[in-house]
C-alpha positions in Angstrom: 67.8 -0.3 69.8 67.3 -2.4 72.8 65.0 -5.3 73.6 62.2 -2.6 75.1 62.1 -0.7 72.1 62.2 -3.0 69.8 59.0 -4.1 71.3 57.5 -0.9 71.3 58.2 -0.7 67.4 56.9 -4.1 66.8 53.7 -3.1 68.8 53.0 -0.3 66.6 53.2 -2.6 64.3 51.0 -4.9 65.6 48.2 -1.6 65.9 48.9 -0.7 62.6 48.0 -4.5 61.1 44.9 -4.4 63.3 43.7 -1.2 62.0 44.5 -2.9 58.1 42.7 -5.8 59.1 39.4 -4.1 61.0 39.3 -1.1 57.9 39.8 -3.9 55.0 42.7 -2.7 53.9 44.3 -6.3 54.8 42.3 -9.0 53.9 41.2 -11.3 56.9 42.4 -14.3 54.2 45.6 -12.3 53.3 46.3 -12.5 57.2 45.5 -16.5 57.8 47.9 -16.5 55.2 50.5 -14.9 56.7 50.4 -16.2 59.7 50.2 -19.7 58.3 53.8 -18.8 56.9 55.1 -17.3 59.7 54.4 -19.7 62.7 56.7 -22.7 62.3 59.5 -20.0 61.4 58.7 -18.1 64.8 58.4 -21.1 66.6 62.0 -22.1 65.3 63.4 -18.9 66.5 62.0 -19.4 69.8 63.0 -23.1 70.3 66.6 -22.5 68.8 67.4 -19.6 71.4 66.3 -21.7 73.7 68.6 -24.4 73.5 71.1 -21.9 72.7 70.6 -20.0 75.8 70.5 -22.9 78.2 73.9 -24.5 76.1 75.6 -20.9 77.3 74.3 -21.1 80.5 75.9 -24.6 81.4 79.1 -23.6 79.9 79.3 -25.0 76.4 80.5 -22.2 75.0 82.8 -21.4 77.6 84.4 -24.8 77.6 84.5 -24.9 73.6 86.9 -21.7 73.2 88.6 -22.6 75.9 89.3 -26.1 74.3 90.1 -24.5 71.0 92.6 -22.1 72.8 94.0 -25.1 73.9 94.4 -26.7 71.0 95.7 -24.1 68.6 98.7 -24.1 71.8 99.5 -20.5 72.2 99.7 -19.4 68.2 97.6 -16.9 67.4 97.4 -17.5 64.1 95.9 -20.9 64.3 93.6 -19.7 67.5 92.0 -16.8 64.8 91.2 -19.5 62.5 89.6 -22.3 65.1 87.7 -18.9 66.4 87.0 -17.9 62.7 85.7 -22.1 62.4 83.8 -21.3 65.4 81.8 -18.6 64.4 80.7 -20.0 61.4 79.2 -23.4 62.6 77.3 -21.1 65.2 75.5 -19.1 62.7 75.0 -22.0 59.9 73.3 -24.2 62.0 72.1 -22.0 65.3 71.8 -18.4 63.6 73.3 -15.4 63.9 71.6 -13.9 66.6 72.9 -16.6 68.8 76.4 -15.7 67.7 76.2 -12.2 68.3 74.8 -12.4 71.4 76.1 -15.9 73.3 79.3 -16.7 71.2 80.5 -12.4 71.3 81.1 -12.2 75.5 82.7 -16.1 75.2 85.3 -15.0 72.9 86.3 -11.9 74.6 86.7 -13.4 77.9 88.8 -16.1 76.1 91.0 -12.9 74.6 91.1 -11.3 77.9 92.2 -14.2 79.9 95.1 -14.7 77.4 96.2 -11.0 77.2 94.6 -9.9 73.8 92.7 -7.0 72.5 89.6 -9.0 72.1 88.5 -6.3 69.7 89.4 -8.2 66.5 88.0 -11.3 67.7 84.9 -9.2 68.6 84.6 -8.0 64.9 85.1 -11.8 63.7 82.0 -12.5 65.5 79.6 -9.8 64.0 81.0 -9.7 60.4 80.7 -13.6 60.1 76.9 -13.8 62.5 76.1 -11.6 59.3 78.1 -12.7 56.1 77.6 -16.5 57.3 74.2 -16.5 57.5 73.8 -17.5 53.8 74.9 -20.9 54.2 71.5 -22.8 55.7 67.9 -21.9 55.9 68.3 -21.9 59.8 70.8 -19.3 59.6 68.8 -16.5 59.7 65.2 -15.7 59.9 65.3 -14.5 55.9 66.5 -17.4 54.7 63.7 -19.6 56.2 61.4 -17.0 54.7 62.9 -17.3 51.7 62.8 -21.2 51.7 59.6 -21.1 52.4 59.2 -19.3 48.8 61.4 -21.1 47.1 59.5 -24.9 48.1 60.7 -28.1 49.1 60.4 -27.6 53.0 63.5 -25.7 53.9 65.8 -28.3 52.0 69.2 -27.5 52.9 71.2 -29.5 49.7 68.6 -27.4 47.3 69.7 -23.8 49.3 72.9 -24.6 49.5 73.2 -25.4 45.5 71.4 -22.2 44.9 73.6 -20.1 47.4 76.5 -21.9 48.4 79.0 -20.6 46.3 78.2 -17.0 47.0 78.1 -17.7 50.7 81.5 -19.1 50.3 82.6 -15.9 48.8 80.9 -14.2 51.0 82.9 -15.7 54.4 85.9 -15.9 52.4 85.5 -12.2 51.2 85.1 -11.2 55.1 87.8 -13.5 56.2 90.0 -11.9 54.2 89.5 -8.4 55.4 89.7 -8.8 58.8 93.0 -10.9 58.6 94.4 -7.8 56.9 93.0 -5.5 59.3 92.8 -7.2 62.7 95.5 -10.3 62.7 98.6 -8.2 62.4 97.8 -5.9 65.6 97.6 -9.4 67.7 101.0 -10.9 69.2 102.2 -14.1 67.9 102.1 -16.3 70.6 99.6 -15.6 74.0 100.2 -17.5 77.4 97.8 -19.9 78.5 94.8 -19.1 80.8 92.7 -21.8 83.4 90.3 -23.4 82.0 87.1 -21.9 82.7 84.8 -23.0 86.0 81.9 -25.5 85.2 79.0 -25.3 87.8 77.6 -28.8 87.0 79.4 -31.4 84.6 76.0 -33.3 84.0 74.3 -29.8 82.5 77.4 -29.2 80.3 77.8 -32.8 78.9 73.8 -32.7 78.3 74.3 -29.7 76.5 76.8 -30.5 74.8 75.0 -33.9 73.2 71.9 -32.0 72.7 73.7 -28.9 70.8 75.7 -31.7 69.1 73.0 -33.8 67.6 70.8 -31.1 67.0 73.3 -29.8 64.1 72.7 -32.6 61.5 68.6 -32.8 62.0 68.5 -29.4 61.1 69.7 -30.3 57.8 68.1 -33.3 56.8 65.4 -32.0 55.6 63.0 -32.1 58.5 60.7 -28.6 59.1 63.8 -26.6 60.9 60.9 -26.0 64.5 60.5 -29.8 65.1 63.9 -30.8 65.6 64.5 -27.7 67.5 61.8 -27.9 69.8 62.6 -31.3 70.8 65.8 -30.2 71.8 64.7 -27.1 73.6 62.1 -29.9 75.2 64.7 -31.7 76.5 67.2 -29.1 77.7 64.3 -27.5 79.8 63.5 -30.8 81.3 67.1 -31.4 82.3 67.8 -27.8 83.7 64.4 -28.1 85.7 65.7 -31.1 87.7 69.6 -29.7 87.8 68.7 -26.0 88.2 65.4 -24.6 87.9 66.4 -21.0 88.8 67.7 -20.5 85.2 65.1 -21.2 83.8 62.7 -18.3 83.2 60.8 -16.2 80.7 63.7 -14.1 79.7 65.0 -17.5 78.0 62.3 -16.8 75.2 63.0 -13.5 73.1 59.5 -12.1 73.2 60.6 -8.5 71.9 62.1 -10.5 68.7 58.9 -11.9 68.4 56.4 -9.4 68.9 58.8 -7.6 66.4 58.7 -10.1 63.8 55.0 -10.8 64.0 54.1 -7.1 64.3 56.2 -6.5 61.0 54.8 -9.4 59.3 51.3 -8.4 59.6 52.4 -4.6 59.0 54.1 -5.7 55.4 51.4 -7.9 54.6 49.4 -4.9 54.8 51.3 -2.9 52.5 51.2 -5.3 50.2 47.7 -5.7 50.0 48.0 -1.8 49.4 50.7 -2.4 46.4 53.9 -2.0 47.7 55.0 -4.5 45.3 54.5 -1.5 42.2 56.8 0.5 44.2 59.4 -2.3 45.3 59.5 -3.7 41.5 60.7 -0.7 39.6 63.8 -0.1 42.9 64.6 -3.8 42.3 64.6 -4.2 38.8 63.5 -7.1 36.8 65.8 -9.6 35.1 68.1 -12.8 35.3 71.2 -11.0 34.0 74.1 -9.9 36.1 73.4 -6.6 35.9 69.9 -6.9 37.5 70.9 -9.7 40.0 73.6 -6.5 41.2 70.6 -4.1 41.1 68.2 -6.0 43.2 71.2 -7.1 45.5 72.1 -3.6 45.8 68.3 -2.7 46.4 68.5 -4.8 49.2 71.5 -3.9 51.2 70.6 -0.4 51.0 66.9 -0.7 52.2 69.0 -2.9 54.8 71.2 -0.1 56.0 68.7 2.2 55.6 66.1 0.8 57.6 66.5 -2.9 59.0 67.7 -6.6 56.8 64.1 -7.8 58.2 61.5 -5.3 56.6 64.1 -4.9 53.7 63.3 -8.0 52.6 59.8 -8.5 53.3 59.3 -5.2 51.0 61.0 -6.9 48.2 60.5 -10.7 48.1 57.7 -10.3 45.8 59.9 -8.5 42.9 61.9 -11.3 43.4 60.4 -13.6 40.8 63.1 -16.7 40.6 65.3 -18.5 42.2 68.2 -16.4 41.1 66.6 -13.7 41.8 65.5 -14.7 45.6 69.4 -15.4 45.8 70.8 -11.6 45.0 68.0 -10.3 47.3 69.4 -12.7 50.0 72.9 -11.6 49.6 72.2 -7.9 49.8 70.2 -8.4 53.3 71.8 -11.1 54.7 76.0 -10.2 53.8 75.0 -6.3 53.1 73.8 -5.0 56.4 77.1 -4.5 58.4 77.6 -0.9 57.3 75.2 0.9 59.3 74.5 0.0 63.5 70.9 -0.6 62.8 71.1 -2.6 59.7 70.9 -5.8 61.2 69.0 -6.9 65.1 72.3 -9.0 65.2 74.7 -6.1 65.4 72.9 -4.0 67.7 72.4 -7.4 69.8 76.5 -7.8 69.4 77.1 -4.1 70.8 74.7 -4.5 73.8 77.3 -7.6 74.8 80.3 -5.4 74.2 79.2 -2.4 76.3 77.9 -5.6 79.2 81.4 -6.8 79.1 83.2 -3.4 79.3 84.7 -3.0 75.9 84.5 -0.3 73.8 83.7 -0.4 70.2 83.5 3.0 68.1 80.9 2.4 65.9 82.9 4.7 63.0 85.5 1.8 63.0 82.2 -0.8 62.3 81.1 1.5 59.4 83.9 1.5 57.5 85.2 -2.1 57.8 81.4 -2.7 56.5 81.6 -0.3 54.0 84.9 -2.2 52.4 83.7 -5.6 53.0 80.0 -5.3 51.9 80.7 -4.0 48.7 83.1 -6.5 47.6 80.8 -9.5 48.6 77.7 -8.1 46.7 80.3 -7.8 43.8 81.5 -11.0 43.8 78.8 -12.8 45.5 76.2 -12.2 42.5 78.6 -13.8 40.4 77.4 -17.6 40.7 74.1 -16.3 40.2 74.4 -15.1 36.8 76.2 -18.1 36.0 73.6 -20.8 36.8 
């Protein structure tokens, strides 16, 4: 599913709402409503791929595995950890789009240059864009949705109480896995490589300051799209003096948007139409372990099965607490890496693969997912039952 027809899907979408909204099936005050939630979370979206965009396209990225290759001086070992450290950070506090897409080709042409397979640090990058995105609101478009619901204007020390410990197990859990599978096929020791080429020095040490102090105001509390715009502000101003001819409108991902927006009004439609009866008796009702694994199963499976965005717009509202909201998170945040479609991120991942020449079967994606998904909505759901 490329970026064209994604935005075909999301304009069908868009017709679809219309035709709710003109017939009456959607309330014109059900609609203010939802695009009163939605707007500071698209505008986020927009801002943050922005800056990250711009911060790949001076080099940031580049420079930062190259550093860490440095560093970790020729042990693999220590370089799949700093790259496992790596991944992380960039889908806590950027999202995991912008690993997939920006951190995927950096660490495969860091792999390459040193005489890897840069398969397993490939898989490192989609498993964790996924199973890390439960550690901040800003990690993935869900979670801000879910804050949103939840109150207190995206606080991050109020998520991360909620869902921290399962998001621990969760990276852990996938950490785990591919060690087993992935570290043993690499060599021991890799010769170094030249550091990579930076165009301007002035773009990448901008970049690097903005990205930098952009990381703690997303998490002080402060609406996730101010902060981030600011920054995107900034970047834009600086790359319009040093080099306008990168900046364009392919920077903003308009066929995420019109996705998002088209699925937004299309869910807020069905909803009006009672989805929720439907959604309520596949997701169970209840605090207790038992229904926490039941709605977090509901929701990896409507994940795989259709897409971790529309799964979890269909079943927010029979999540009625914040235990609850947690397990349905889990399953559509850490569940979708079974199927290719499951999560925008992975098919965003595989697009950067096939750019850079490397050949991923997606059979071997399915059933690493299928071992490692499993075991997280196990022991994820855990912590829930115990708060």
């Amino acid at each position: 599913m490329g970026p064209v027809t994604l935005a075909i899907i999301g304009g069908v979408l868009w017709l679809l709402g219309i035709v709710a909204l003109l017939t009456g099936a959607l309330p014109t005050d059900d609609a203010l409503a939802v695009a009163e939630r939605v707007w500071p979370i698209l505008l986020f979206v927009v801002a943050v791929t922005v800056v990250a965009e711009l911060a790949s396209k001076a080099g940031l990225f580049d420079v930062v595995a190259a550093r860490l290759a440095r560093v970790a001086r020729g042990r693999t070992a220590l370089l799949w950890v700093l790259v496992v450290v790596l991944a992380m950070v960039a889908t806590a506090f950027l999202s995991l789009d912008t690993t997939a897409v920006l951190l995927t080709p950096v660490v495969v042409a860091m792999a390459v240059a040193r005489k890897m397979d840069p398969l397993p640090f490939a898989f490192v990058t989609v498993v964790l864009a996924n199973t890390a995105s439960l550690v901040l609101p800003v990690s993935n478009l869900t979670n801000l949705l879910a804050s949103d619901v939840l109150g207190g204007g995206h606080d991050p020390i109020a998520f991360l109480a909620l869902l921290g410990p399962s998001a621990l197990i969760a990276i852990l859990v996938s950490v785990a896995v591919l060690t087993a599978v992935f570290l043993r096929r690499l060599p021991r020791t890799y010769p170094d490589a030249p550091a990579p080429a930076v165009a301007d020095p002035l773009l990448l040490r901008v970049s690097g300051v903005v990205t930098v102090a952009l990381l703690p105001l997303l998490v002080i509390g402060l609406e996730p799209w101010m902060p981030a715009v600011g920054a995107a502000i900034v970047l834009v101003a600086v790359f319009a003096w040093r080099a306008p001819r990168a900046l364009g409108i392919r920077l903003v991902p308009w066929s995420l948007l019109v996705f998002a927006g088209g699925l937004f009004l299309a869910v807020g439609a069905l909803e009006a139409l009672g989805i929720g009866r439907v959604t309520s008796v596949l997701a169970g009702t209840g605090d207790d372990l038992v229904s926490l694994w039941q709605l977090a199963g509901a929701g990896a499976l409507a994940a795989n099965g259709i897409n971790n965005l529309p799964a979890y717009l269909a079943l927010e509202s029979a999540a009625g607490s914040p235990e609850r909201l947690a397990a349905l998170l889990i399953g559509v945040n850490a569940g979708p890496i079974v199927t290719p479609w499951a999560s925008l991120a992975t098919l965003l991942w595989h697009d950067r693969l096939v750019a850079a020449g490397v050949e991923v079967r997606w059979s071997r994606f399915v059933v690493l997912g299928a071992v490692i998904a499993p075991l997280i909505l196990l022991l994820g759901v855990l912590p829930l039952a115990l708060v």
